[in-house]
C-alpha positions in Angstrom: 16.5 -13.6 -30.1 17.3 -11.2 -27.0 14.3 -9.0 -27.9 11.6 -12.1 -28.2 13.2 -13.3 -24.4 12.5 -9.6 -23.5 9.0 -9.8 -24.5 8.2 -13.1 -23.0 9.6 -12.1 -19.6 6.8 -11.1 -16.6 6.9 -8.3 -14.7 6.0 -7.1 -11.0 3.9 -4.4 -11.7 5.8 -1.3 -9.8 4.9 -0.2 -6.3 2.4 -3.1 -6.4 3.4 -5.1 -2.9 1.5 -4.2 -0.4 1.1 -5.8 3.7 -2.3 -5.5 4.6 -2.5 -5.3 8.0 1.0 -3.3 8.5 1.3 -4.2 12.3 -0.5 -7.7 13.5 0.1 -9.8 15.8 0.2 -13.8 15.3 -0.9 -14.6 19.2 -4.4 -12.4 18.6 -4.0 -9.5 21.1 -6.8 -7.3 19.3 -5.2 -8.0 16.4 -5.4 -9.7 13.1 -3.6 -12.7 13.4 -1.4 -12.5 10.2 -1.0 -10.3 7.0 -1.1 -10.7 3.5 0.8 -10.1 1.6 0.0 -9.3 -2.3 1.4 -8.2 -6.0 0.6 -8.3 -9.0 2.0 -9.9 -11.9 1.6 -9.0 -15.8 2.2 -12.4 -16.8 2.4 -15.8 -15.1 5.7 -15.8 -13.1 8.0 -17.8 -11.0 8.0 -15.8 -7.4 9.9 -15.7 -4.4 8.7 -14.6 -1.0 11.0 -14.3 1.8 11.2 -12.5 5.5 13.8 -11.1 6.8 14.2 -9.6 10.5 15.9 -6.1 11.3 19.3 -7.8 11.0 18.7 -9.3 7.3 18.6 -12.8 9.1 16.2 -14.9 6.8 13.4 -15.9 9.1 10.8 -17.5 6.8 10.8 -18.5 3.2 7.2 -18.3 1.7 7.5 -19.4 -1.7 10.6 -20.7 -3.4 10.2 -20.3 -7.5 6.6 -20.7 -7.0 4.4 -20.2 -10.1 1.6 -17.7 -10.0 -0.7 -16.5 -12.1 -1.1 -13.3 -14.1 -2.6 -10.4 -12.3 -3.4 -9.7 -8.3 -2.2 -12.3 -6.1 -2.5 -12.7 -2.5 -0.6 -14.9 -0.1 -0.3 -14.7 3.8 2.4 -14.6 6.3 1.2 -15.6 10.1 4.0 -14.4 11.5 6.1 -17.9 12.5 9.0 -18.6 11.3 11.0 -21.4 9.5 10.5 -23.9 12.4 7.0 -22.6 12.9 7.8 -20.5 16.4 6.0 -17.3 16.7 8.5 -14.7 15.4 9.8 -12.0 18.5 8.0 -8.4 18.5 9.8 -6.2 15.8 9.7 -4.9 12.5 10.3 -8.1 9.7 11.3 -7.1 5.8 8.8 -8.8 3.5 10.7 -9.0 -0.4 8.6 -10.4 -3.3 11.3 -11.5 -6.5 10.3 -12.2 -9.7 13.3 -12.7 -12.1 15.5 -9.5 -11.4 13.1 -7.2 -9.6 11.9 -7.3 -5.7 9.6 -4.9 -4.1 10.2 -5.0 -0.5 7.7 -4.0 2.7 8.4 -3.6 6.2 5.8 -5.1 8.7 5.5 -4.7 12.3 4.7 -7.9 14.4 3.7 -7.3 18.0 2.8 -9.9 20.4 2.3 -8.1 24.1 
């Protein structure tokens, strides 16, 4: 029985999060005004997506158990937080959990 749960559980490919842009900035400022986020997935998967700052304060939740697909997916961030306020200048942890494994990226927000 544990080996047919085994087989039937999804997996976040390794190393596959990336942040695309890195640094943005969600007021413009010659910059792209978000950045996406994206994994991929072997199977169809339940996936969280949270942001923490510096200080591992949870600043936005993306997706809560959300179901996606199998393969690449894509989702953005546009840098506000939980009560939709533009998030302060600083560097922001992006983790991506499926089951027991997260991949985590570090983004930089800048809004001078």
């Amino acid at each position: 029985m544990d080996k047919i749960q085994a087989l039937d559980s999804a997996t976040l490919k390794p190393d596959s999060l990336t942040c695309q842009p890195r640094l943005f900035s969600p007021k413009g400022n010659a910059f792209s005004t978000h950045t996406t986020i994206s994994f991929t997935l072997d199977q169809p998967a339940q996936v969280t997506i949270k942001v923490y700052n510096v200080a591992g304060q949870l600043v936005e939740w993306i997706a809560q158990q959300q179901a996606f697909s199998s393969g690449k997916q894509a989702i953005r961030w546009n840098g506000r937080d939980s009560e939709d306020e533009v998030v302060a200048t600083g560097l922001y942890i992006v983790t991506v959990t499926e089951g027991s494994q997260t991949q985590d990226k570090v983004v930089n927000v800048w809004n001078h």
